[in-house]
VMD Tcl script that draws the C-alpha trace (Angstrom):
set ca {
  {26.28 -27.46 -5.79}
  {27.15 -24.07 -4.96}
  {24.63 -22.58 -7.93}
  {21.95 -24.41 -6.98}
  {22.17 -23.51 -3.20}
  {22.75 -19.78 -4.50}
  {19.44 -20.34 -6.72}
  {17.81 -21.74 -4.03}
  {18.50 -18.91 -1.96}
  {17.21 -16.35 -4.20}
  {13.90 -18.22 -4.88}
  {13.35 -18.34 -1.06}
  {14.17 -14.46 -1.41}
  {12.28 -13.85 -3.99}
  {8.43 -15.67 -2.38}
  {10.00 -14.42 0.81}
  {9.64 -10.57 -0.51}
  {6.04 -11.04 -1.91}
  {4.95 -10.55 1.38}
  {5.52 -6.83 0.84}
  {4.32 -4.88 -2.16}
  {6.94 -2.01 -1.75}
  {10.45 -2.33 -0.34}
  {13.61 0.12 0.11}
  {16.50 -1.63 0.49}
  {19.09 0.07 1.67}
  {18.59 3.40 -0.45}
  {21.09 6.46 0.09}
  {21.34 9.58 -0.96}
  {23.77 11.94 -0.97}
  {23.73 16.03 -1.85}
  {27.58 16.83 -1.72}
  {28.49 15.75 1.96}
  {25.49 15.68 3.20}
  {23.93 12.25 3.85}
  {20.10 12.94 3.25}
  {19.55 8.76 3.64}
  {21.68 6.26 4.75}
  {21.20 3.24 4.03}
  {17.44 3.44 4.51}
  {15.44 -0.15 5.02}
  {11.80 0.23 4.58}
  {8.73 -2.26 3.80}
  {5.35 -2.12 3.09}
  {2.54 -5.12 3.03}
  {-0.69 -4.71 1.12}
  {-3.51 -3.19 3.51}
  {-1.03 -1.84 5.84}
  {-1.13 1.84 6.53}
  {2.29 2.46 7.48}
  {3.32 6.06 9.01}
  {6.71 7.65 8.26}
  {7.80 10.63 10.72}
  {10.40 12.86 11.61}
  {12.04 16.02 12.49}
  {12.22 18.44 9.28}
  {15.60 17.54 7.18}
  {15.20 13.99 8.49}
  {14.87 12.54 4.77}
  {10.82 11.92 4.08}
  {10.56 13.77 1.20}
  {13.55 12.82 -0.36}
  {12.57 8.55 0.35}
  {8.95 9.55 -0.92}
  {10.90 10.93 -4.15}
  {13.15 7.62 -4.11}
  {10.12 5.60 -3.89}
  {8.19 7.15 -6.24}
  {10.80 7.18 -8.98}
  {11.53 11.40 -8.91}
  {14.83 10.91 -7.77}
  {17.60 7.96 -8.14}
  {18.99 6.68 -5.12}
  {23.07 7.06 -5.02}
  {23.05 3.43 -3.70}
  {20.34 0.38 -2.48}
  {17.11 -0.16 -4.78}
  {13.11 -0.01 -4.83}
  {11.26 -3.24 -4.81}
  {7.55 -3.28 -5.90}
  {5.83 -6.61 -5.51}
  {9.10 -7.82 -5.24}
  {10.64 -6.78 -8.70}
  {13.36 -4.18 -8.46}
  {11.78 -0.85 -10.20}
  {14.89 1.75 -9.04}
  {15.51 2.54 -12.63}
  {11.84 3.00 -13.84}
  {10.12 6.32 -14.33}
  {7.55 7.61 -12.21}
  {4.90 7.18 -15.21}
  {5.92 3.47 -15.49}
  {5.46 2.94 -11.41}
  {2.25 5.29 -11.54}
  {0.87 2.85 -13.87}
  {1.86 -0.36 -11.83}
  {-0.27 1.08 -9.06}
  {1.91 3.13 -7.04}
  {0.61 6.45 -7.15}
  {1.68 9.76 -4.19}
  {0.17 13.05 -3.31}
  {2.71 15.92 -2.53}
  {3.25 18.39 0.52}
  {2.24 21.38 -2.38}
  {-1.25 20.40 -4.08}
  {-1.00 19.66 -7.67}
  {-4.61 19.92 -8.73}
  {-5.02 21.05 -12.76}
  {-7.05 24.35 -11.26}
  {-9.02 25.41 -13.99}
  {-10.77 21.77 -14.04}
  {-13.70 21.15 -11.98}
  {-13.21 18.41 -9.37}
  {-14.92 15.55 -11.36}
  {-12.51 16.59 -14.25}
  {-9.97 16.15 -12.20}
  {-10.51 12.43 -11.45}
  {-11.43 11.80 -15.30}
  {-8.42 13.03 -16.12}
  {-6.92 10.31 -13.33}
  {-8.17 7.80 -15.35}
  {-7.75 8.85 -19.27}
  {-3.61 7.10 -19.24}
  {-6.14 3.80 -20.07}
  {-6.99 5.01 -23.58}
  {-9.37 3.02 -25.33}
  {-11.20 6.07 -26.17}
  {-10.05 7.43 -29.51}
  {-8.39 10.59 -27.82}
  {-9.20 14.02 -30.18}
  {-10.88 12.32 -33.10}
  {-13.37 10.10 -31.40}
  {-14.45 13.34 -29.33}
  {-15.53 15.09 -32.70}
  {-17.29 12.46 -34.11}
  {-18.58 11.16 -30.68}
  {-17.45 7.73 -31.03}
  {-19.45 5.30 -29.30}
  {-16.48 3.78 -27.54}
  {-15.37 6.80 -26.56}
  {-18.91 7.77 -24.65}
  {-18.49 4.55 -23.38}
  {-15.55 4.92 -21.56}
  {-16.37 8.41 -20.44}
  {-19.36 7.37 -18.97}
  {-17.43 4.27 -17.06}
  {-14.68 7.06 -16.02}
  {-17.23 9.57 -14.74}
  {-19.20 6.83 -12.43}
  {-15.91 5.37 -11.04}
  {-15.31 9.49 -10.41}
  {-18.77 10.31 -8.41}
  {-17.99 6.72 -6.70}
  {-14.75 7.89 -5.25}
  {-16.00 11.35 -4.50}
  {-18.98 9.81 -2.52}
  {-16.55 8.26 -0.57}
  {-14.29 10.83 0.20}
  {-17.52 12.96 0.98}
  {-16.89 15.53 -1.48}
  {-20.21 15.18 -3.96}
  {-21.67 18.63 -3.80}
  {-17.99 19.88 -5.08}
  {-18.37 17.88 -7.88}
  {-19.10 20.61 -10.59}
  {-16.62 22.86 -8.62}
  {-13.19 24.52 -10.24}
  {-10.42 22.62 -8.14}
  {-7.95 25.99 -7.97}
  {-10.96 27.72 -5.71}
  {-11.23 25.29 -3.05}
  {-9.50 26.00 0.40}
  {-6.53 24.21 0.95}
  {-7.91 21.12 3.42}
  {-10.37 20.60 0.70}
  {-8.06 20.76 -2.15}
  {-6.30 17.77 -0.29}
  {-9.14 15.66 -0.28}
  {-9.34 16.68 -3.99}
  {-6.00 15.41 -4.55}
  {-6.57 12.22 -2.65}
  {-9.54 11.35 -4.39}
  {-7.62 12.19 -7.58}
  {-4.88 9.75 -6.34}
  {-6.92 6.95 -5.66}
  {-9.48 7.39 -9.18}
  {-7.73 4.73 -10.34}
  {-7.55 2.27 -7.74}
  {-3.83 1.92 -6.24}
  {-1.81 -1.07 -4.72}
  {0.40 1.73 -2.96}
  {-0.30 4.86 -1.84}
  {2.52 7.30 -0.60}
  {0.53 10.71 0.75}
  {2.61 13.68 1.51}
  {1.22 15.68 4.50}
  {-2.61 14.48 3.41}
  {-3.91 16.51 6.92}
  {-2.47 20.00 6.43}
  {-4.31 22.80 6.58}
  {-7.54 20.14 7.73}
  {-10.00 20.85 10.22}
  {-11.38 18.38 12.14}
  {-14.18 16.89 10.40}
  {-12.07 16.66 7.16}
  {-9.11 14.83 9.00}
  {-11.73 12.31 10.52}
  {-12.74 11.97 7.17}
  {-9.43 11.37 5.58}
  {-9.09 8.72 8.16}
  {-12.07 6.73 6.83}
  {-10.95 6.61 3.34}
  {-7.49 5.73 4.20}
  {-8.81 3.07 6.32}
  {-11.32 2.08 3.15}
  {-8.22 1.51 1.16}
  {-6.40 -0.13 3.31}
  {-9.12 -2.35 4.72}
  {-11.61 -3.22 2.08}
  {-9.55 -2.73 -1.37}
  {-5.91 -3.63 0.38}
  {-3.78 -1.20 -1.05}
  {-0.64 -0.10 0.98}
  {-0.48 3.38 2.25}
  {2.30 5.04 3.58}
  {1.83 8.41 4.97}
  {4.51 11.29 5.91}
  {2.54 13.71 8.37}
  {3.75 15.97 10.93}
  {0.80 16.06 13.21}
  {1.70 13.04 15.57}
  {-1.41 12.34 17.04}
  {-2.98 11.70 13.55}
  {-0.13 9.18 12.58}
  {-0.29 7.81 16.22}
  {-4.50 6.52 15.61}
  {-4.22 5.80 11.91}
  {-1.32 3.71 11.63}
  {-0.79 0.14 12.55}
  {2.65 0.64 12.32}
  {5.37 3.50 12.58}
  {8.68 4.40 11.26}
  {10.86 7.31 12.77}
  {13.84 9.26 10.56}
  {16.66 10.85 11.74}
  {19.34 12.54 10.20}
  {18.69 10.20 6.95}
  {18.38 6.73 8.90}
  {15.60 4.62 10.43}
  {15.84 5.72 13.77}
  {13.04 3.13 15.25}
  {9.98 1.44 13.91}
  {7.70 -0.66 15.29}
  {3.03 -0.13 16.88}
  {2.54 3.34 17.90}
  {2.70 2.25 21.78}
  {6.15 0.81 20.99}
  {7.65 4.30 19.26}
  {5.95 6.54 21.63}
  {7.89 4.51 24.91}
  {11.41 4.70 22.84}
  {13.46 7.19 24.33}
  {15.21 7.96 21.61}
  {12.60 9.10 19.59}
  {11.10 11.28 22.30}
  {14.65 13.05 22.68}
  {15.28 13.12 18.70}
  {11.63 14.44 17.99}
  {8.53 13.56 20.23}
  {9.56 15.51 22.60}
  {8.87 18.53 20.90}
  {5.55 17.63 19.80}
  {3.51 21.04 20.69}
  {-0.33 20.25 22.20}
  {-2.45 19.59 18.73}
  {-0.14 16.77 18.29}
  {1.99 18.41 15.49}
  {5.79 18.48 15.68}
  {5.81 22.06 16.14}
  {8.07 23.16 13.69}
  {7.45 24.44 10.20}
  {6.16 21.72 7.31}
}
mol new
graphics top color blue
foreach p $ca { graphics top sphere $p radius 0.5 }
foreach p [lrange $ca 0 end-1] q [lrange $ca 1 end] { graphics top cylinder $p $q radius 0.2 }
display resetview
Protein backbone atom coordinates (compact mmCIF):
# COMPACT_ATOMS: atom_id res chain seq x y z
CA UNK A 1 0.00 0.00 0.00
CA UNK A 2 2.57 2.27 1.07
CA UNK A 3 4.53 1.95 -2.60
CA UNK A 4 1.77 2.54 -4.46
CA UNK A 5 0.63 5.70 -2.50
CA UNK A 6 4.48 6.75 -2.70
CA UNK A 7 4.17 6.05 -6.65
CA UNK A 8 1.19 7.76 -6.77
CA UNK A 9 2.62 10.66 -5.26
CA UNK A 10 5.44 11.04 -7.53
CA UNK A 11 3.29 10.67 -10.72
CA UNK A 12 1.08 13.54 -9.38
CA UNK A 13 4.63 15.28 -8.93
CA UNK A 14 5.87 14.48 -11.83
CA UNK A 15 2.44 15.99 -14.41
CA UNK A 16 2.29 18.43 -11.55
CA UNK A 17 5.96 19.89 -12.60
CA UNK A 18 5.22 19.93 -16.41
CA UNK A 19 3.61 22.99 -15.83
CA UNK A 20 7.06 24.59 -15.68
CA UNK A 21 9.80 24.03 -18.21
CA UNK A 22 12.70 25.05 -15.79
CA UNK A 23 12.76 24.58 -12.02
CA UNK A 24 15.46 25.18 -9.09
CA UNK A 25 14.72 23.36 -6.33
CA UNK A 26 16.26 24.25 -3.54
CA UNK A 27 19.88 24.88 -5.07
CA UNK A 28 22.82 26.15 -2.69
CA UNK A 29 25.94 27.15 -3.06
CA UNK A 30 28.58 27.63 -0.98
CA UNK A 31 32.32 29.44 -1.54
CA UNK A 32 34.05 28.58 1.88
CA UNK A 33 31.57 30.25 4.46
CA UNK A 34 29.99 32.20 2.41
CA UNK A 35 26.42 31.22 1.44
CA UNK A 36 26.14 32.61 -2.24
CA UNK A 37 22.41 30.63 -2.42
CA UNK A 38 20.46 29.16 0.04
CA UNK A 39 18.24 27.03 -0.64
CA UNK A 40 17.04 28.89 -3.73
CA UNK A 41 13.28 27.87 -5.15
CA UNK A 42 12.73 29.13 -8.57
CA UNK A 43 10.19 28.23 -11.57
CA UNK A 44 9.66 29.05 -14.89
CA UNK A 45 6.43 28.27 -17.31
CA UNK A 46 6.77 28.33 -21.07
CA UNK A 47 5.93 31.98 -22.47
CA UNK A 48 6.57 33.54 -19.22
CA UNK A 49 9.16 36.24 -19.07
CA UNK A 50 10.20 36.03 -15.63
CA UNK A 51 12.64 38.87 -14.09
CA UNK A 52 15.31 38.02 -11.51
CA UNK A 53 16.79 41.15 -9.46
CA UNK A 54 18.92 42.14 -6.81
CA UNK A 55 21.50 44.03 -5.04
CA UNK A 56 25.15 43.09 -6.47
CA UNK A 57 26.50 39.80 -4.46
CA UNK A 58 22.85 38.80 -4.10
CA UNK A 59 23.48 35.40 -6.11
CA UNK A 60 22.12 36.02 -9.99
CA UNK A 61 25.00 35.15 -11.63
CA UNK A 62 25.93 32.36 -9.71
CA UNK A 63 21.82 30.71 -10.12
CA UNK A 64 22.20 31.72 -13.94
CA UNK A 65 25.54 29.50 -13.79
CA UNK A 66 23.52 26.75 -11.71
CA UNK A 67 20.87 26.83 -14.21
CA UNK A 68 22.74 26.76 -17.07
CA UNK A 69 24.94 23.85 -16.06
CA UNK A 70 28.53 26.13 -15.50
CA UNK A 71 28.54 25.44 -12.05
CA UNK A 72 27.17 22.41 -9.71
CA UNK A 73 25.03 23.31 -7.02
CA UNK A 74 26.50 22.10 -3.39
CA UNK A 75 22.89 20.91 -2.68
CA UNK A 76 19.00 20.99 -4.41
CA UNK A 77 18.77 20.21 -8.32
CA UNK A 78 17.72 21.74 -11.88
CA UNK A 79 14.55 20.53 -13.40
CA UNK A 80 13.96 21.09 -17.19
CA UNK A 81 10.56 20.04 -18.43
CA UNK A 82 10.42 18.32 -15.39
CA UNK A 83 13.49 15.88 -15.70
CA UNK A 84 16.28 16.58 -13.26
CA UNK A 85 19.38 17.88 -15.57
CA UNK A 86 21.82 19.11 -12.35
CA UNK A 87 24.47 16.76 -13.53
CA UNK A 88 24.36 17.51 -17.34
CA UNK A 89 26.78 19.76 -19.18
CA UNK A 90 25.97 22.99 -20.47
CA UNK A 91 26.35 21.56 -24.22
CA UNK A 92 23.81 18.79 -23.35
CA UNK A 93 21.16 21.58 -21.80
CA UNK A 94 22.17 24.05 -24.75
CA UNK A 95 20.97 21.45 -27.01
CA UNK A 96 17.64 20.66 -25.08
CA UNK A 97 16.76 24.28 -25.68
CA UNK A 98 18.03 26.14 -22.87
CA UNK A 99 20.38 28.50 -24.15
CA UNK A 100 21.86 32.18 -21.89
CA UNK A 101 23.61 35.31 -22.89
CA UNK A 102 26.29 36.63 -20.36
CA UNK A 103 26.89 40.08 -18.51
CA UNK A 104 30.48 40.13 -20.85
CA UNK A 105 29.51 39.62 -24.71
CA UNK A 106 30.82 36.51 -26.17
CA UNK A 107 30.49 37.24 -29.86
CA UNK A 108 33.33 35.16 -32.16
CA UNK A 109 34.62 38.93 -33.32
CA UNK A 110 36.28 38.33 -36.37
CA UNK A 111 32.84 36.79 -37.84
CA UNK A 112 30.41 38.98 -39.42
CA UNK A 113 27.03 39.06 -37.69
CA UNK A 114 25.22 36.57 -40.06
CA UNK A 115 28.25 34.22 -39.33
CA UNK A 116 27.62 34.49 -36.11
CA UNK A 117 24.07 33.04 -36.14
CA UNK A 118 25.24 30.25 -38.75
CA UNK A 119 27.56 29.27 -36.53
CA UNK A 120 24.39 29.11 -33.81
CA UNK A 121 23.02 26.64 -35.79
CA UNK A 122 25.99 24.30 -37.31
CA UNK A 123 25.80 21.75 -33.62
CA UNK A 124 22.80 20.14 -36.14
CA UNK A 125 25.31 18.65 -38.58
CA UNK A 126 23.89 17.10 -41.45
CA UNK A 127 26.23 18.97 -43.55
CA UNK A 128 29.37 16.95 -44.15
CA UNK A 129 31.56 19.41 -41.98
CA UNK A 130 35.29 20.05 -43.90
CA UNK A 131 34.90 17.56 -46.72
CA UNK A 132 31.49 18.39 -48.05
CA UNK A 133 32.73 22.19 -48.10
CA UNK A 134 35.54 21.20 -50.70
CA UNK A 135 33.61 19.28 -52.84
CA UNK A 136 30.43 21.45 -52.32
CA UNK A 137 28.18 18.77 -51.40
CA UNK A 138 24.74 19.31 -52.27
CA UNK A 139 23.50 18.58 -48.78
CA UNK A 140 25.77 20.66 -47.42
CA UNK A 141 24.52 23.91 -49.66
CA UNK A 142 21.41 22.76 -48.60
CA UNK A 143 21.65 23.21 -45.16
CA UNK A 144 23.65 26.37 -45.44
CA UNK A 145 21.17 27.91 -47.35
CA UNK A 146 18.28 26.75 -44.67
CA UNK A 147 20.82 28.12 -41.83
CA UNK A 148 21.43 31.47 -43.53
CA UNK A 149 17.45 32.24 -44.10
CA UNK A 150 16.55 31.16 -40.50
CA UNK A 151 19.73 33.82 -39.79
CA UNK A 152 18.34 37.01 -41.91
CA UNK A 153 14.80 35.84 -40.31
CA UNK A 154 15.97 36.37 -36.81
CA UNK A 155 18.01 39.41 -37.65
CA UNK A 156 14.87 41.03 -39.29
CA UNK A 157 13.36 40.62 -36.18
CA UNK A 158 15.71 41.86 -33.89
CA UNK A 159 16.07 44.86 -36.43
CA UNK A 160 19.58 44.38 -37.11
CA UNK A 161 19.57 43.61 -41.19
CA UNK A 162 21.84 46.31 -42.50
CA UNK A 163 24.59 44.77 -39.89
CA UNK A 164 24.30 41.71 -41.51
CA UNK A 165 27.66 41.65 -43.50
CA UNK A 166 29.21 43.48 -40.45
CA UNK A 167 32.40 42.03 -38.24
CA UNK A 168 30.63 41.40 -34.76
CA UNK A 169 34.00 42.59 -32.60
CA UNK A 170 33.34 46.35 -34.21
CA UNK A 171 29.95 46.93 -33.13
CA UNK A 172 29.28 49.19 -30.00
CA UNK A 173 28.44 47.43 -27.07
CA UNK A 174 24.28 47.89 -27.03
CA UNK A 175 24.51 46.53 -30.47
CA UNK A 176 26.78 43.73 -29.80
CA UNK A 177 23.95 42.65 -27.29
CA UNK A 178 21.39 42.46 -29.72
CA UNK A 179 24.04 40.47 -31.69
CA UNK A 180 24.30 38.09 -28.97
CA UNK A 181 20.60 37.78 -28.49
CA UNK A 182 19.89 37.11 -31.90
CA UNK A 183 22.76 34.61 -31.75
CA UNK A 184 20.98 33.05 -28.69
CA UNK A 185 17.76 32.64 -30.08
CA UNK A 186 19.15 31.32 -34.02
CA UNK A 187 18.12 28.27 -32.95
CA UNK A 188 14.86 28.61 -31.50
CA UNK A 189 14.93 28.11 -27.51
CA UNK A 190 12.35 26.70 -24.93
CA UNK A 191 14.37 28.80 -22.23
CA UNK A 192 16.12 31.71 -22.39
CA UNK A 193 18.29 33.00 -19.39
CA UNK A 194 19.76 36.71 -20.59
CA UNK A 195 22.40 38.25 -18.48
CA UNK A 196 22.07 42.08 -18.34
CA UNK A 197 20.51 42.01 -22.19
CA UNK A 198 19.97 46.21 -21.73
CA UNK A 199 23.47 47.38 -20.79
CA UNK A 200 25.10 49.82 -22.41
CA UNK A 201 21.41 50.27 -24.64
CA UNK A 202 19.97 53.38 -25.64
CA UNK A 203 16.59 53.81 -25.87
CA UNK A 204 15.43 52.72 -29.13
CA UNK A 205 17.54 49.47 -28.80
CA UNK A 206 16.00 48.62 -25.27
CA UNK A 207 12.41 49.20 -26.80
CA UNK A 208 13.55 46.96 -29.26
CA UNK A 209 14.86 44.24 -27.08
CA UNK A 210 11.51 44.41 -25.49
CA UNK A 211 9.68 43.38 -28.68
CA UNK A 212 11.70 40.39 -29.36
CA UNK A 213 11.59 39.21 -25.88
CA UNK A 214 7.97 39.65 -25.97
CA UNK A 215 8.03 37.72 -29.65
CA UNK A 216 9.51 34.81 -27.85
CA UNK A 217 7.64 34.71 -25.18
CA UNK A 218 4.32 35.41 -26.85
CA UNK A 219 4.21 33.92 -30.27
CA UNK A 220 6.99 30.98 -30.11
CA UNK A 221 6.46 30.35 -26.05
CA UNK A 222 9.78 29.98 -24.91
CA UNK A 223 10.57 30.93 -21.22
CA UNK A 224 12.78 33.84 -20.57
CA UNK A 225 14.27 34.75 -17.54
CA UNK A 226 16.15 37.91 -17.38
CA UNK A 227 18.80 39.29 -14.66
CA UNK A 228 18.90 43.21 -15.29
CA UNK A 229 19.79 45.95 -13.07
CA UNK A 230 17.81 48.72 -14.59
CA UNK A 231 14.44 48.30 -12.59
CA UNK A 232 12.20 50.09 -14.63
CA UNK A 233 12.99 47.78 -17.64
CA UNK A 234 12.30 44.55 -15.53
CA UNK A 235 9.29 46.41 -13.90
CA UNK A 236 7.30 46.76 -17.85
CA UNK A 237 8.69 43.59 -19.35
CA UNK A 238 8.02 41.07 -16.87
CA UNK A 239 4.82 39.44 -15.88
CA UNK A 240 6.38 38.29 -12.97
CA UNK A 241 9.37 39.17 -10.53
CA UNK A 242 11.76 37.53 -8.27
CA UNK A 243 13.99 39.53 -5.71
CA UNK A 244 17.58 38.00 -4.19
CA UNK A 245 19.10 38.74 -1.19
CA UNK A 246 22.05 37.64 0.40
CA UNK A 247 21.62 34.17 -1.65
CA UNK A 248 17.74 33.64 -0.91
CA UNK A 249 14.42 34.51 -2.58
CA UNK A 250 13.68 37.47 -0.81
CA UNK A 251 10.00 38.04 -2.50
CA UNK A 252 8.40 37.21 -5.78
CA UNK A 253 5.33 37.80 -7.08
CA UNK A 254 3.54 40.98 -10.46
CA UNK A 255 5.68 43.94 -10.49
CA UNK A 256 2.88 46.03 -8.48
CA UNK A 257 3.14 43.34 -5.78
CA UNK A 258 7.29 43.60 -5.37
CA UNK A 259 7.38 47.25 -5.81
CA UNK A 260 4.65 47.69 -2.49
CA UNK A 261 6.91 45.02 -0.38
CA UNK A 262 8.78 46.80 2.06
CA UNK A 263 11.30 44.66 2.29
CA UNK A 264 12.47 44.84 -0.99
CA UNK A 265 12.41 48.63 -1.09
CA UNK A 266 14.70 48.64 2.17
CA UNK A 267 16.97 45.58 0.84
CA UNK A 268 17.30 47.20 -2.75
CA UNK A 269 14.53 49.44 -4.39
CA UNK A 270 15.21 51.91 -2.42
CA UNK A 271 18.30 52.73 -3.91
CA UNK A 272 17.14 52.63 -7.33
CA UNK A 273 18.83 56.03 -8.79
CA UNK A 274 16.28 58.07 -11.43
CA UNK A 275 16.88 55.96 -14.93
CA UNK A 276 15.51 53.13 -13.03
CA UNK A 277 18.90 51.31 -12.52
CA UNK A 278 20.00 50.08 -9.09
CA UNK A 279 22.66 52.51 -8.95
CA UNK A 280 25.47 50.57 -8.15
CA UNK A 281 28.09 49.05 -10.39
CA UNK A 282 26.99 45.84 -12.82
Amino acid sequence: MREREASTRQKRETRDRREYVLEADGVGVRFGGIHALDGVGLTVRPGEVCGLIGPNGAGKTTLFDVLSGIRRPDRGRVLLDGSDVTRHSPVWRARRGLRRTFQRQQLFGQLTVTDNLVVAQEWRGGGGGFVADLLAAPTRRTHEKRRRARAAAVLRECGLDALAGHYAGALPTGQARTVELARAVADPPRVLLLDEPASGMTADERRQLSAVIRHLADEEGCAVLLVEHNVAFVMELCARVVVLDLGRVLAQGTAAEVRADPRVRDAYLGTAGADGTDGTAA
